[in-house]
N, C-alpha and C positions, 0 to 999 in steps of 0.2 A: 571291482575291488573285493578282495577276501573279507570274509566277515573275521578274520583272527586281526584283522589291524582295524576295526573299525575303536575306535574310546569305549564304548559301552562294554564290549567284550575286554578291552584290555584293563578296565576298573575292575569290572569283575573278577578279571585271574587274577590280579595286585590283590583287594581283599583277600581273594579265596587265601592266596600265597601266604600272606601275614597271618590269617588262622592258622594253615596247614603245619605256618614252623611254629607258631606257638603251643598250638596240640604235639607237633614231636617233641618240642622242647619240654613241656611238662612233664609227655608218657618217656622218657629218658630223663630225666631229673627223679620223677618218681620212681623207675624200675631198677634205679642205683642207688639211692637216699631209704628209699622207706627200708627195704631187707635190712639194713645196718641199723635202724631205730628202730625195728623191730624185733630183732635178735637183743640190741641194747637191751630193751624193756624187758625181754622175757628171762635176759640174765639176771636182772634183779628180782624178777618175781620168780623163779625159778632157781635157786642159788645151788651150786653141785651137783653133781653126772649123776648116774647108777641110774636108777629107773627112768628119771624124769626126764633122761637125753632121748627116749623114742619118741616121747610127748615132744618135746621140743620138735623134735624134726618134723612130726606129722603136722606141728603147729606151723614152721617156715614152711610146708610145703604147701598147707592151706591158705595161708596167707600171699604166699608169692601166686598162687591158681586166682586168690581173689582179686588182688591190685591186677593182675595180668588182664581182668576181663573188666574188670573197672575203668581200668582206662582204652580199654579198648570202645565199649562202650562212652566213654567221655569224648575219645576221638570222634570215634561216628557223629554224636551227637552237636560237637563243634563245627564238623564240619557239614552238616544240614543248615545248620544255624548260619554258618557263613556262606552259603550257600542261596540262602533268603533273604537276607542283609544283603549280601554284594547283590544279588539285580535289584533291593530294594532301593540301596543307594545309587546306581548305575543307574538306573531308570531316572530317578529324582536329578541328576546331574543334566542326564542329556537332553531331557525334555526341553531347559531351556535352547539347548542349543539347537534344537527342532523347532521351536519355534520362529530363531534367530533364519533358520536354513529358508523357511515356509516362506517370510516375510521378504528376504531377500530374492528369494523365485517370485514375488508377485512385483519386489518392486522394477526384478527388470525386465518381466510380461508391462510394465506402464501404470501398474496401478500405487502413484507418488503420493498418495495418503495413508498406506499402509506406516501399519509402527507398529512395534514391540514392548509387550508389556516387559517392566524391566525386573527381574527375577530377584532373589535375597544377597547372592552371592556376588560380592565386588566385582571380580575377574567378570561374569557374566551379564553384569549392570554395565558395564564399561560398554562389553562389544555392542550391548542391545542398543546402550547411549550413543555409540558410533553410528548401527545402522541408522537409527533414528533420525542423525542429526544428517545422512547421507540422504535419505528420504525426503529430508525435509529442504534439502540443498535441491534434490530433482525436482522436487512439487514446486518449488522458485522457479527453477529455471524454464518450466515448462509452461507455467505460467507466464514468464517475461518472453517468453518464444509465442505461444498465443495470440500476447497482447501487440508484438510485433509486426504477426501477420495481419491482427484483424487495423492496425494502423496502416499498416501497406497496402489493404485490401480498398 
């Protein structure tokens, strides 16, 4: 099986995903939004051309070099972040269902007293309740099979 379809990897690129557009989504909101409030601003503290328009410009151009590395910066930093989160969460999700997997491999090696502790999350208290109550159907049966032979016996 590819590891690109396993769940673990595919939480993690959905996190990653949902940062990635939201760090685009801000560094374009901001690299369109802020020049225009900041040009606003500097017309009022700045009111009329003649010397003070070379200032002005050297100002937009400081200012557009700053937000440009700012959020460049922010990106990076988002996306380390989501980066640690998504296996943090991806980890935490599949473990139950490793567990679920382990116990299902013992119970159909024979071993009909196995069971699963049952995790926080609904969806996976369900299936663990399912193997459970599957386990505990074979550990019957096996015993009413036992008990069958040692009366035939």
């Amino acid at each position: 099986m590819s590891r690109w379809r396993t769940l673990r990897v595919r939480l993690f690129a959905s996190y990653l995903a949902v940062v990635l557009s939201g760090a685009l989504t801000l560094a374009v909101v901001a690299s369109v939004t802020a020049p225009a409030f900041f040009a606003g601003h500097m017309a009022e503290m700045l009111p009329g051309s003649g010397m003070m328009a070379g200032v002005s410009e050297a100002l937009d151009t400081a200012f557009a070099v700053s937000i440009g590395r700012a959020l460049a910066v922010g990106v990076l930093v988002s996306v380390v972040v989501a980066l640690v989160v998504s296996a943090l969460v991806a980890r935490r999700i599949i473990r139950p269902l490793d567990r679920v997997r382990i116990a299902t491999r013992r119970l159909a090696e024979g071993s009909y007293s196995e069971r699963v502790a049952l995790p926080a999350e609904t969806e996976l208290a369900a299936l663990a309740a399912d193997v459970n109550a599957l386990a505990s159907s074979l550990e019957e049966t096996e015993q009413t099979r036992l008990q069958l032979i040692a009366d035939l016996s």
